[in-house]
RONUVEX-539425 format. One record per residue (C-alpha): residue in one letter; residue number from 1; x, y, z. Coordinates in nm, 3 decimals, always signed. Example, Ala and Ser with C-alpha at 12.3 -4.5 7.8 and 13.67 -1.06 7.14 Angstrom:
BEGIN
["a",1,[+1.230,-0.450,+0.780]]
["s",2,[+1.367,-0.106,+0.714]]
This chain:
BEGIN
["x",1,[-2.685,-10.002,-1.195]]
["x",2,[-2.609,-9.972,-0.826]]
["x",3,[-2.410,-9.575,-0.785]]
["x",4,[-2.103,-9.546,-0.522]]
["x",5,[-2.200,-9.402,-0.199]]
["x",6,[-1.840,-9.223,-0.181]]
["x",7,[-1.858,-9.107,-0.573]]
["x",8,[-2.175,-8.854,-0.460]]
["x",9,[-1.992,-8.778,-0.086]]
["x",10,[-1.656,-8.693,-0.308]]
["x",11,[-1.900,-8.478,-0.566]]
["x",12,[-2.021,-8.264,-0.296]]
["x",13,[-1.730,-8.186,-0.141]]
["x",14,[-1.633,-8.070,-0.494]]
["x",15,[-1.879,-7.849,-0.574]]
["x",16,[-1.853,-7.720,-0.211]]
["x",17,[-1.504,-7.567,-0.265]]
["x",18,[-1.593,-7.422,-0.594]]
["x",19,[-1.818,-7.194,-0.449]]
["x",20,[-1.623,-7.086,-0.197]]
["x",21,[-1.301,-7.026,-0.407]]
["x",22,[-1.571,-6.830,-0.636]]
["x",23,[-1.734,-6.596,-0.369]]
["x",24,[-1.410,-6.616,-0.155]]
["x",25,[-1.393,-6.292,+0.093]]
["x",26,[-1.177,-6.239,+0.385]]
["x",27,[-1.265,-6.134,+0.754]]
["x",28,[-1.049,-6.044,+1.010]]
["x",29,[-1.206,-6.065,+1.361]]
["x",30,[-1.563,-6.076,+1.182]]
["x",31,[-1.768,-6.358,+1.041]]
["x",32,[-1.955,-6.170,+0.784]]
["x",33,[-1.700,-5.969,+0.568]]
["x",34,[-1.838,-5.701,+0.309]]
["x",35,[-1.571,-5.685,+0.086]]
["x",36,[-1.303,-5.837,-0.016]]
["x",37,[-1.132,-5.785,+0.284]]
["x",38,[-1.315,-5.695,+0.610]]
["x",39,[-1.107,-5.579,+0.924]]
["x",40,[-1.284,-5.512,+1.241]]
["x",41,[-1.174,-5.402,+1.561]]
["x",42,[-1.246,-5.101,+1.801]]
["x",43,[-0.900,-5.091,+1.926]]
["x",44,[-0.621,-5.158,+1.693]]
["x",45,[-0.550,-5.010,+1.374]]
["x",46,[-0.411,-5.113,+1.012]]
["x",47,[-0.077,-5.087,+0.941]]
["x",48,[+0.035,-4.987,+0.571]]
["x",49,[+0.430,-5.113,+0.476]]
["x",50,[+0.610,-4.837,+0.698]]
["x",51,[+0.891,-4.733,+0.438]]
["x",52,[+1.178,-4.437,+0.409]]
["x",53,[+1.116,-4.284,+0.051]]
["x",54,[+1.372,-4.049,-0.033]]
["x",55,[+1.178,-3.823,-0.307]]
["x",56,[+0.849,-3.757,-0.459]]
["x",57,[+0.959,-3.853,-0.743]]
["x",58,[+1.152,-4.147,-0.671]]
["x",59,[+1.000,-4.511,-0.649]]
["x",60,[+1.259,-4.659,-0.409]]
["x",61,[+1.338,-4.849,-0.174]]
["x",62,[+0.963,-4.978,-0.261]]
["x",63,[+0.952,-5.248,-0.505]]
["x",64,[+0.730,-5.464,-0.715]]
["x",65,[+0.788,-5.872,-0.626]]
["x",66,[+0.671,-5.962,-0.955]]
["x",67,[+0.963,-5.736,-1.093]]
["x",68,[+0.923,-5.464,-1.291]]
["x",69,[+0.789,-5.109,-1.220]]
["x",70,[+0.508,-5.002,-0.971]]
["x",71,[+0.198,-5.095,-0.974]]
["x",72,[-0.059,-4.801,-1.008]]
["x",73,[-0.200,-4.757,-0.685]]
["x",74,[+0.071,-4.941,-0.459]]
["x",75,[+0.039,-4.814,-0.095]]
["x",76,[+0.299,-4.704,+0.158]]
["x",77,[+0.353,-4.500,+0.486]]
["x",78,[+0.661,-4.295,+0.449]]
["x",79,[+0.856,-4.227,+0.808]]
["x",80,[+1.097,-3.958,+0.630]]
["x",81,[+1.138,-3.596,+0.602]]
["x",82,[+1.346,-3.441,+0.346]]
["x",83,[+1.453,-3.104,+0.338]]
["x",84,[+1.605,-2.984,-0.039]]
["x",85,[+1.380,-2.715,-0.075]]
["x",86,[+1.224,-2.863,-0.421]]
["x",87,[+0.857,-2.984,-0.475]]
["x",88,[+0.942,-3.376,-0.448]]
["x",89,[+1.022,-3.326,-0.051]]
["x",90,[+0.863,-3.582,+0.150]]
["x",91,[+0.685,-3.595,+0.479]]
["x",92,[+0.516,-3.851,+0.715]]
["x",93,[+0.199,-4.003,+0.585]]
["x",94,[+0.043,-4.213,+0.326]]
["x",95,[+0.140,-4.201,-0.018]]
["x",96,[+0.007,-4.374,-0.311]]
["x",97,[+0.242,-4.409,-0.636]]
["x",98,[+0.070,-4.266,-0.963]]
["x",99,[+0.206,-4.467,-1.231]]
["x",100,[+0.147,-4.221,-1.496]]
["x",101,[+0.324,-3.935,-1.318]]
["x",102,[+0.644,-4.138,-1.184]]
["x",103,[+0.508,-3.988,-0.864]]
["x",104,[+0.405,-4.077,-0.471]]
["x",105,[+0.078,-3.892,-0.407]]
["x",106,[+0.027,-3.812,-0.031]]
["x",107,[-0.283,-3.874,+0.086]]
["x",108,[-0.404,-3.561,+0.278]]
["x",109,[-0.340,-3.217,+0.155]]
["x",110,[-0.081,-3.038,+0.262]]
["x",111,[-0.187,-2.698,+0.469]]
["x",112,[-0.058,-2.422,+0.661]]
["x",113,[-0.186,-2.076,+0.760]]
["x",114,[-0.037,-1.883,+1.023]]
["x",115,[-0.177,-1.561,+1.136]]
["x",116,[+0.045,-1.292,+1.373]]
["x",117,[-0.153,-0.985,+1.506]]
["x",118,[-0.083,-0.637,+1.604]]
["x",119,[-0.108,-0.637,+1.981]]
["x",120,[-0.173,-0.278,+2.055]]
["x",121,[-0.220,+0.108,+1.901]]
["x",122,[+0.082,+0.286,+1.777]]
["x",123,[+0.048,+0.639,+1.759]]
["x",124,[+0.327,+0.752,+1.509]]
["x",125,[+0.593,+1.018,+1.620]]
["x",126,[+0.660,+1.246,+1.270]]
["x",127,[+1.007,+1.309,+1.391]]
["x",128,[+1.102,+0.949,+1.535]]
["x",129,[+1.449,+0.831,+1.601]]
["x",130,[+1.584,+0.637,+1.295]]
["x",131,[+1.222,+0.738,+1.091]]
["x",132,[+1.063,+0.359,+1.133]]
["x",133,[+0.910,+0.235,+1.431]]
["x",134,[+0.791,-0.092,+1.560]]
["x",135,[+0.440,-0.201,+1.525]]
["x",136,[+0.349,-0.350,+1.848]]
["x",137,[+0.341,-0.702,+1.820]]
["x",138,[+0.490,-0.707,+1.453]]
["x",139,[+0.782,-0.487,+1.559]]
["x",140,[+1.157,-0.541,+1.513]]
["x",141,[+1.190,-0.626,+1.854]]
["x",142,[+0.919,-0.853,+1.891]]
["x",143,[+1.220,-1.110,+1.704]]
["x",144,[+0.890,-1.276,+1.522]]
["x",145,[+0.997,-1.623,+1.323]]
["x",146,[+0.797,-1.836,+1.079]]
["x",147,[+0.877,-2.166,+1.079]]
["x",148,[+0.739,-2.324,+0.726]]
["x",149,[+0.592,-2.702,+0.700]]
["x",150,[+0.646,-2.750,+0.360]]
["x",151,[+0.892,-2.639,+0.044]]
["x",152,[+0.667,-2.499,-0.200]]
["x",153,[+0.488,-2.183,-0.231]]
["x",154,[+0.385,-1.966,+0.024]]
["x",155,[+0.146,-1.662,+0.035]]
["x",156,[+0.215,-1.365,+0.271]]
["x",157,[-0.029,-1.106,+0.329]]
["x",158,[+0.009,-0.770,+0.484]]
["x",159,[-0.276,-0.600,+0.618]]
["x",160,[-0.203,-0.213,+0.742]]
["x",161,[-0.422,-0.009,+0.958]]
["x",162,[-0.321,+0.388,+0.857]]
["x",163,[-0.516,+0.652,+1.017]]
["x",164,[-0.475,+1.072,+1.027]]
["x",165,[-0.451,+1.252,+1.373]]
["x",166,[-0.578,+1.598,+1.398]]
["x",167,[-0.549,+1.876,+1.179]]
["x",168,[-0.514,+2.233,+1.313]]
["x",169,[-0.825,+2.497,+1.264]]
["x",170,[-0.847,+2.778,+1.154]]
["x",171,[-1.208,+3.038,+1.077]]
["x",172,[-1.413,+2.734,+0.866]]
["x",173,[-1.293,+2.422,+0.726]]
["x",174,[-0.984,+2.287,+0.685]]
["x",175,[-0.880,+1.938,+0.533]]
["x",176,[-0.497,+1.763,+0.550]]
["x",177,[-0.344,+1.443,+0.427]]
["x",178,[-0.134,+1.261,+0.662]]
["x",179,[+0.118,+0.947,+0.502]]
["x",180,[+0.363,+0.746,+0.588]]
["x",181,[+0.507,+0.413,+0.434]]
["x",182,[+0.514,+0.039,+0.601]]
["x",183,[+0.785,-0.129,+0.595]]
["x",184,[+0.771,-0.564,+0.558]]
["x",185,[+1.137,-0.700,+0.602]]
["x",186,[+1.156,-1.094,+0.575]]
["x",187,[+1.453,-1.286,+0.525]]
["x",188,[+1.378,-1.489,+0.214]]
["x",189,[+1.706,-1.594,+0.171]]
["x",190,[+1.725,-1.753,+0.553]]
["x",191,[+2.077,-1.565,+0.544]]
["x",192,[+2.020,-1.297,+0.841]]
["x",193,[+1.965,-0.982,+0.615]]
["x",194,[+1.614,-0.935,+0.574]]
["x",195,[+1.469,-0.777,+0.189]]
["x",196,[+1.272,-0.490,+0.255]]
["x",197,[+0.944,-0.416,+0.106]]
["x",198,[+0.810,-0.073,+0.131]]
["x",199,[+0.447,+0.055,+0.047]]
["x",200,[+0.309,+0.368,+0.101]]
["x",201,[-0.017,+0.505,+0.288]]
["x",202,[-0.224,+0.795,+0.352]]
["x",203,[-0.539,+0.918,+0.499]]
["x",204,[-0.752,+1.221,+0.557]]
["x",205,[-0.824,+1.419,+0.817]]
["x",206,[-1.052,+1.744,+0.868]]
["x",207,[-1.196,+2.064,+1.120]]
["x",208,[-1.489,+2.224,+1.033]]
["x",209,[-1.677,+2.483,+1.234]]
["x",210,[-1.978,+2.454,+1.041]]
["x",211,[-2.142,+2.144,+1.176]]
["x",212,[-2.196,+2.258,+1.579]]
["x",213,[-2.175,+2.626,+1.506]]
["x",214,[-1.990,+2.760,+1.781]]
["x",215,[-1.819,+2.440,+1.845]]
["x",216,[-1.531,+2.262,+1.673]]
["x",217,[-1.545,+1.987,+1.522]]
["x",218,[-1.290,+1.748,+1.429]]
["x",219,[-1.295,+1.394,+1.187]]
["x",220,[-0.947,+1.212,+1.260]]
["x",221,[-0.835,+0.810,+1.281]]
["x",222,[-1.064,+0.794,+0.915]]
["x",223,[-0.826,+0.475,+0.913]]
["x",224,[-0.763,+0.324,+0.562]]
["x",225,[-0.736,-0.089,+0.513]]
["x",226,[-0.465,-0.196,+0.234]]
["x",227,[-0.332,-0.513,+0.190]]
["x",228,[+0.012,-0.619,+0.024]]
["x",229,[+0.071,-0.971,-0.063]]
["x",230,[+0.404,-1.155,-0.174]]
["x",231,[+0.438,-1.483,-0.299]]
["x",232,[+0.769,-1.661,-0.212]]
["x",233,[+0.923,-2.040,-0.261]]
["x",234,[+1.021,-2.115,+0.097]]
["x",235,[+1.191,-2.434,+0.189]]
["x",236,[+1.048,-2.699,+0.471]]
["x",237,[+1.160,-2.686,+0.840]]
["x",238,[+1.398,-2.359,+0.776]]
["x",239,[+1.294,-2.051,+1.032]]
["x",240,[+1.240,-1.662,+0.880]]
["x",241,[+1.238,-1.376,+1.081]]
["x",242,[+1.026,-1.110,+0.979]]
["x",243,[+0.887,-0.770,+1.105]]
["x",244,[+0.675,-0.485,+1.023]]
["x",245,[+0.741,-0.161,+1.074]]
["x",246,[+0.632,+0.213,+1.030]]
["x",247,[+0.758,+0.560,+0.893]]
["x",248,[+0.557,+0.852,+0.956]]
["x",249,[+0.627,+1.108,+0.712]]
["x",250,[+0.601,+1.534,+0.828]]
["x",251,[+0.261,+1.644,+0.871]]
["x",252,[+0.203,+2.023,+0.787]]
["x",253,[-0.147,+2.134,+0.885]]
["x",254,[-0.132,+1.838,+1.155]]
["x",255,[-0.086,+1.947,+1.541]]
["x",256,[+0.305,+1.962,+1.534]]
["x",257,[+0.350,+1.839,+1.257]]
["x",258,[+0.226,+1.452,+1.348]]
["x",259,[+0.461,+1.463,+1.630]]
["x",260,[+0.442,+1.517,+2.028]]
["x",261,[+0.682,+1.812,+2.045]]
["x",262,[+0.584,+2.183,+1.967]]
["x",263,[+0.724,+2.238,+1.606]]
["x",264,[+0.787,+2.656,+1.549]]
["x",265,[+0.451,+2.839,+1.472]]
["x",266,[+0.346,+2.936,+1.112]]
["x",267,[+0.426,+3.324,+1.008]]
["x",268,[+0.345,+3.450,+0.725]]
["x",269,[+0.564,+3.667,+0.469]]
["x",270,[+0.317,+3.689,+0.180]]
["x",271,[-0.108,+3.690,+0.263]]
["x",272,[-0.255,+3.917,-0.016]]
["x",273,[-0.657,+3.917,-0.110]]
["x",274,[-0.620,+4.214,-0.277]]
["x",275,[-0.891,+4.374,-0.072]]
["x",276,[-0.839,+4.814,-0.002]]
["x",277,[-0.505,+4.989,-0.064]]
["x",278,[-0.220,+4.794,-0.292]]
["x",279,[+0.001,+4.902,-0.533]]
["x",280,[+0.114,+4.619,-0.824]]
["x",281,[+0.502,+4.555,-0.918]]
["x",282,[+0.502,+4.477,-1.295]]
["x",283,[+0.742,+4.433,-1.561]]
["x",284,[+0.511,+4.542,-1.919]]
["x",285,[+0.486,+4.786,-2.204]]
["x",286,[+0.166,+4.972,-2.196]]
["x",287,[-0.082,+4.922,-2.456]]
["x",288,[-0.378,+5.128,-2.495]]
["x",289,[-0.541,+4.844,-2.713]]
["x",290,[-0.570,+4.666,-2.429]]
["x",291,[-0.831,+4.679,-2.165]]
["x",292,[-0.615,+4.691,-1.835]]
["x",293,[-0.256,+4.820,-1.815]]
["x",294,[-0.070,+4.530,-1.782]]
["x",295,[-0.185,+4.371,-1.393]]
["x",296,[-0.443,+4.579,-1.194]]
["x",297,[-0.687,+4.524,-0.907]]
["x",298,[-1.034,+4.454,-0.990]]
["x",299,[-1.319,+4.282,-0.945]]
["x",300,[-1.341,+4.164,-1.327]]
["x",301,[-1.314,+3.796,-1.438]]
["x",302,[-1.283,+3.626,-1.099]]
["x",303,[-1.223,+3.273,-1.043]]
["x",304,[-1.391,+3.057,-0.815]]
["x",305,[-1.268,+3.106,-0.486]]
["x",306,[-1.132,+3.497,-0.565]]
["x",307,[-1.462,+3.752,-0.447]]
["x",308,[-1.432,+4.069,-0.472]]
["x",309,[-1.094,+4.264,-0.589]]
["x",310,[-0.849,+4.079,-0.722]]
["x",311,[-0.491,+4.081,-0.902]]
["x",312,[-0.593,+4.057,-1.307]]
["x",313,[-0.493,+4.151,-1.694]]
["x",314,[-0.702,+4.127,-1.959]]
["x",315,[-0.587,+4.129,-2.317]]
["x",316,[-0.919,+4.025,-2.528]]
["x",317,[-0.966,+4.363,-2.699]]
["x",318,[-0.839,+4.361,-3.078]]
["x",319,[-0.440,+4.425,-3.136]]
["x",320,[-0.367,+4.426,-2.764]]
["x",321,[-0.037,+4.250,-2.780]]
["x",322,[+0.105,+4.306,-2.395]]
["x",323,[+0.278,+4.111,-2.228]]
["x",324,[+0.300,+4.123,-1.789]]
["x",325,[+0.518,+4.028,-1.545]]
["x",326,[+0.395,+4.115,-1.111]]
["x",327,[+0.569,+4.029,-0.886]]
["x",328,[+0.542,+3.985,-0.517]]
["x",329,[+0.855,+4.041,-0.247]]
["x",330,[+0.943,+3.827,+0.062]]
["x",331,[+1.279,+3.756,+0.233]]
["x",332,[+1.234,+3.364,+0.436]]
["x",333,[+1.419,+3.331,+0.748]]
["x",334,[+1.458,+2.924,+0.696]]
["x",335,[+1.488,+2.735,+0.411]]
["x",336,[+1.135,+2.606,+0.307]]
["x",337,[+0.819,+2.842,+0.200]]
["x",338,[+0.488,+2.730,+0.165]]
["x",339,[+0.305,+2.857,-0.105]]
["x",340,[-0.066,+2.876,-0.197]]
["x",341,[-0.328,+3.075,-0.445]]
["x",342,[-0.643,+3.081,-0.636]]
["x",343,[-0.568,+3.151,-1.024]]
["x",344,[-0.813,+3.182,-1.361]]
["x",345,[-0.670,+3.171,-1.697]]
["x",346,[-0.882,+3.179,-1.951]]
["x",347,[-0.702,+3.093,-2.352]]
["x",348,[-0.824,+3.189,-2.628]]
["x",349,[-0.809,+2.905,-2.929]]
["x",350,[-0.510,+2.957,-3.174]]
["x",351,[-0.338,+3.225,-3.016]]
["x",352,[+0.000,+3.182,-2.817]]
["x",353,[-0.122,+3.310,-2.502]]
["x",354,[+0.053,+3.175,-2.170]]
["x",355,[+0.028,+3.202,-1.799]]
["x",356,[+0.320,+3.096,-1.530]]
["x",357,[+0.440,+3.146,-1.195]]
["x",358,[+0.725,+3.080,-1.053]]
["x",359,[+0.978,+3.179,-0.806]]
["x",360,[+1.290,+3.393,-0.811]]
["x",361,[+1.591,+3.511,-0.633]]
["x",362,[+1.676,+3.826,-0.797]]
["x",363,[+1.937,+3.643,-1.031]]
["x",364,[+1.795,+3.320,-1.156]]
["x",365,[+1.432,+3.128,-1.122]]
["x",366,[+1.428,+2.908,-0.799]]
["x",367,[+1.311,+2.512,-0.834]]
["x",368,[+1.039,+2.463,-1.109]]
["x",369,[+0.758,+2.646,-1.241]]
["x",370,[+0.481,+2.631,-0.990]]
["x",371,[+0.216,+2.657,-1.257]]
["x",372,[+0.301,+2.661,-1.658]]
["x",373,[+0.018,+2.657,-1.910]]
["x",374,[+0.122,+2.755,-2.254]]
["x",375,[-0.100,+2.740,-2.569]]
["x",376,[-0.304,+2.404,-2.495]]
["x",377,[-0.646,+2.565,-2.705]]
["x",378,[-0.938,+2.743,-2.560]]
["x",379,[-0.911,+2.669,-2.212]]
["x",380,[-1.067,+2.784,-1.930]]
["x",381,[-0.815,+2.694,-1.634]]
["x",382,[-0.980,+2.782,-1.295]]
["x",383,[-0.781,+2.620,-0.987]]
["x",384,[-0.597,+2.695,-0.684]]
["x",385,[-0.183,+2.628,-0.607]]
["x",386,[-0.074,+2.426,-0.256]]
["x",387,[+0.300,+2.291,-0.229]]
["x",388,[+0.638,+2.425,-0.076]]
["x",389,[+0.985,+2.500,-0.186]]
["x",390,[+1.317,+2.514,-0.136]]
["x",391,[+1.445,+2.902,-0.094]]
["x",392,[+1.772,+3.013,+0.075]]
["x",393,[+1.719,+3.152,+0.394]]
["x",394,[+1.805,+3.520,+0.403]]
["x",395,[+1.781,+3.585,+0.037]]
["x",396,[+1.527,+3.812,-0.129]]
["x",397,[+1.273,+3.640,-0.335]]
["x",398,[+0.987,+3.716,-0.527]]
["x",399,[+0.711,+3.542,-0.650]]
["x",400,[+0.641,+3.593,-1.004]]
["x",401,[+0.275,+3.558,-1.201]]
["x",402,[+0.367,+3.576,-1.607]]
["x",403,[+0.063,+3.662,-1.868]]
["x",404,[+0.230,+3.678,-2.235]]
["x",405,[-0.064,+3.804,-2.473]]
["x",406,[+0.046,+3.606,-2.771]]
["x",407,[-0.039,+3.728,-3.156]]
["x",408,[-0.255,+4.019,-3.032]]
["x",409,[-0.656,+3.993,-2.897]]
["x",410,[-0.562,+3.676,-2.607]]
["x",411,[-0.841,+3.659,-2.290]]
["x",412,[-0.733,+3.760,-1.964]]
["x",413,[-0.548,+3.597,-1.616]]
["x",414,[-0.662,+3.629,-1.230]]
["x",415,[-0.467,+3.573,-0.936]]
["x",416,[-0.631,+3.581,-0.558]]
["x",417,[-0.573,+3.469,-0.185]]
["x",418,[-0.173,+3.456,-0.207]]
["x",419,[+0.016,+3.321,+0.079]]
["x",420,[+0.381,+3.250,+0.148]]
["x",421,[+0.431,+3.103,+0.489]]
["x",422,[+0.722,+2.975,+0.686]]
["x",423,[+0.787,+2.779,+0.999]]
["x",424,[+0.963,+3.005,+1.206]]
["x",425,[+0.798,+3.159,+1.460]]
["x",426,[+0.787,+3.011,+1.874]]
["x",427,[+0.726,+2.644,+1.918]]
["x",428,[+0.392,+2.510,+2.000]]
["x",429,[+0.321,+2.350,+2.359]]
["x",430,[+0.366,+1.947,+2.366]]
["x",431,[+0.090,+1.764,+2.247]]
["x",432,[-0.004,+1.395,+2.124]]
["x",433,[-0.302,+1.506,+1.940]]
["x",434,[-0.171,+1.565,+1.546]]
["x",435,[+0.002,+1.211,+1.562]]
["x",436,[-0.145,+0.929,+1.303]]
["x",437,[-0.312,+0.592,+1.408]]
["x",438,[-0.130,+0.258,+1.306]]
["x",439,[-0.442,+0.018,+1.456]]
["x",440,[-0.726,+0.108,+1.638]]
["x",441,[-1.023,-0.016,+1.571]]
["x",442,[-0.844,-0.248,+1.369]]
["x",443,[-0.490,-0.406,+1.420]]
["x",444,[-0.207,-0.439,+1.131]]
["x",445,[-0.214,-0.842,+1.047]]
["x",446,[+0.035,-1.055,+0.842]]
["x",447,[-0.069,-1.408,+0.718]]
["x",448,[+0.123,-1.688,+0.567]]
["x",449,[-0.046,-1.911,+0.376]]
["x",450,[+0.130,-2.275,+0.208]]
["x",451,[-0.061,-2.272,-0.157]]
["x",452,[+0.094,-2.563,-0.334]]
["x",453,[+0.377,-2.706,-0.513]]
């Protein structure tokens, strides 16, 4: 049978169009696509369905024209900004809606760090006007804002720089501690009061003469690193001031105190090592069971820093039962003493042996006990007393070293190396020298950080 010329042309044609439909791909501006759809140019871009979403969270104004909700993975570029404060603020950019979620995913991830830096040294002034001063660069004054990108959670960091000036000498070594707190205000609330947030800081400083003898020898700006960090919700596009700030806190045993002018000179109204001539004050009942009469001088049970002679009671012989009081005299001229010894009290288990000091004005005890142990077992206490107090100026005073014995056949109590000092003596010529170190070799830093949603 004789075939149709046009039935095969027609039949080729066919199949023709079947395999294209079937390996159908689309090129734009290129003849040899690679996936489904192939754009290709070197100077113009793709542009996604520019759109205004109004929320995270929120689907519209996009829709699906087959009705219905979203289709996983639809694509958008949103052109608005929204500014509630909440986690489902938008911003410019691509977003992608996650069916599961009800949510529009942007496409990049969201950062922000910005870092402000101390700009030069502050040397602190102990006695400054209003007690906080400006860190340069960080300062009050400086009128510093953060503007943040995003709602959502922020991290702020505070780094501080704190380091000791110099410490006055005296015959061999001599160590002080310097602090101070920082002060971080931020308004949180965007209201124009700023919350406060204080943290303290310290650091060391020391002389010694033993290192170049014949030479002095001072360790100051030993500068200590802390950080302080603060998490806070902060809302997008809204502007915080913020500042940092320092307050030096008085300096005893620094150069004037930590300040540049000459504070009054120490003098001192007690300084006792018990060495040649001195006759004890005592409240006690003799008892020849026991081997001293109530508190002598002598050389017997010392403690670690009291050679030599020394103020003591012993009560370890059997059915000593005495009980001491010495005391020591000095009138202050101003308001504050400083006070220091060396002490040893050694208990003896299951007696009710004690050992105090304290102060008094001739009519009542003054402030709290300076040192109270009382019956805590067989105890060997061997340590040394540094603080101040509160007297009245003009008032006799004494200080007062208590040994009660207990149910007969206790141990025995040392005292050494007393000194009660006041400031009151001339003023000291100006000098920079005792004030602390806020930067140096390192500067004070604060950091804000956008973490997430």
């Amino acid at each position: 049978m004789k075939k149709n010329t046009s039935t095969y042309i027609i039949i080729f044609f066919a199949l023709i169009c079947f395999t294209t439909n079937t390996l159908a791909q689309v090129g734009i501006n290129t003849t040899d696509p690679k996936g489904i759809l192939d754009v290709n140019s070197s100077t113009t871009g793709l542009v996604y369905p520019n759109v205004a979403l109004t929320a995270a969270n929120v689907s519209s104004p996009v829709v699906n024209p087959q009705g219905g909700a979203l289709v996983d993975g639809t694509v958008v570029y949103n052109t608005n900004t929204t500014f509630t404060g909440t986690t489902n603020d938008v911003y410019p950019g691509i977003y992608t809606w996650h069916a599961s979620s009800s949510k529009w995913l942007i496409h990049y991830k969201k950062r922000q760090s910005e870092l402000f830096n101390q700009t030069s040294l502050l040397r602190t002034q102990a006695d400054a006007a209003g007690g906080y001063e400006d860190i340069p660069g960080l300062g009050v004054s400086d009128a510093n804002t953060f503007t943040a990108k995003y709602s959502g959670l922020y991290r702020i960091e505070v780094k501080s720089i704190f380091g000791a000036g110099r410490t006055y000498k005296n015959t061999s070594m001599y160590v002080a501690l310097a602090s101070g707190s920082f002060r971080f205000a931020f308004d949180i609330d965007n209201d124009g009061t700023s919350d406060n947030s204080d943290f303290e800081t310290s650091a060391y400083s020391a002389y010694s003469s033993y290192i170049s003898p014949g030479s002095d020898t001072y360790y100051e700006d030993i500068w200590v690193e802390s950080y302080d960090v603060f998490y806070v919700n902060l809302t997008a596009d809204a502007i915080y001031p913020f500042s940092l700030t320092f307050d030096a806190y008085d300096a005893p045993g620094f150069i004037n105190n930590g300040s540049t002018t000459g504070v009054p000179s120490s003098v001192d109204l007690i300084n006792e090592d018990f060495e040649g001539s001195y006759t004890v004050t005592q409240s006690h009942t003799s008892d020849p069971q026991c081997s001293t009469d109530g508190w002598e001088i002598n050389s017997n049970n010392s403690c670690t820093d009291c050679p030599g002679d020394h103020l003591s009671i012993n009560g370890a012989n059997n059915n000593c039962t005495q009980d001491a009081t010495a005391y020591m005299s000095f009138t202050p001229t101003v308001n504050t003493v400083y006070i220091s010894f060396d002490y040893r009290f050694r208990e003896r288990s299951g007696k009710f042996d004690s050992f105090r000091v304290y102060l008094h004005d001739g009519t009542s005890q003054v402030g709290a006990d300076l040192v109270n142990i009382d019956n805590s077992g067989s105890v060997d206490t061997n340590a040394s007393y540094n603080g101040s107090a509160t007297v009245v100026a003009g008032t006799p005073h004494t200080i007062r070293f208590e040994y009660i014995n207990g149910v007969k056949q206790a141990r025995y109590a040392s005292v050494d190396n007393v000194i009660i000092s006041e400031l009151s003596g001339p003023s000291g010529a100006s000098s920079d020298l005792g004030r602390a170190y806020v930067g140096n070799e390192a500067d004070c830093q604060i950091e804000f950080t956008y973490i997430g949603e």
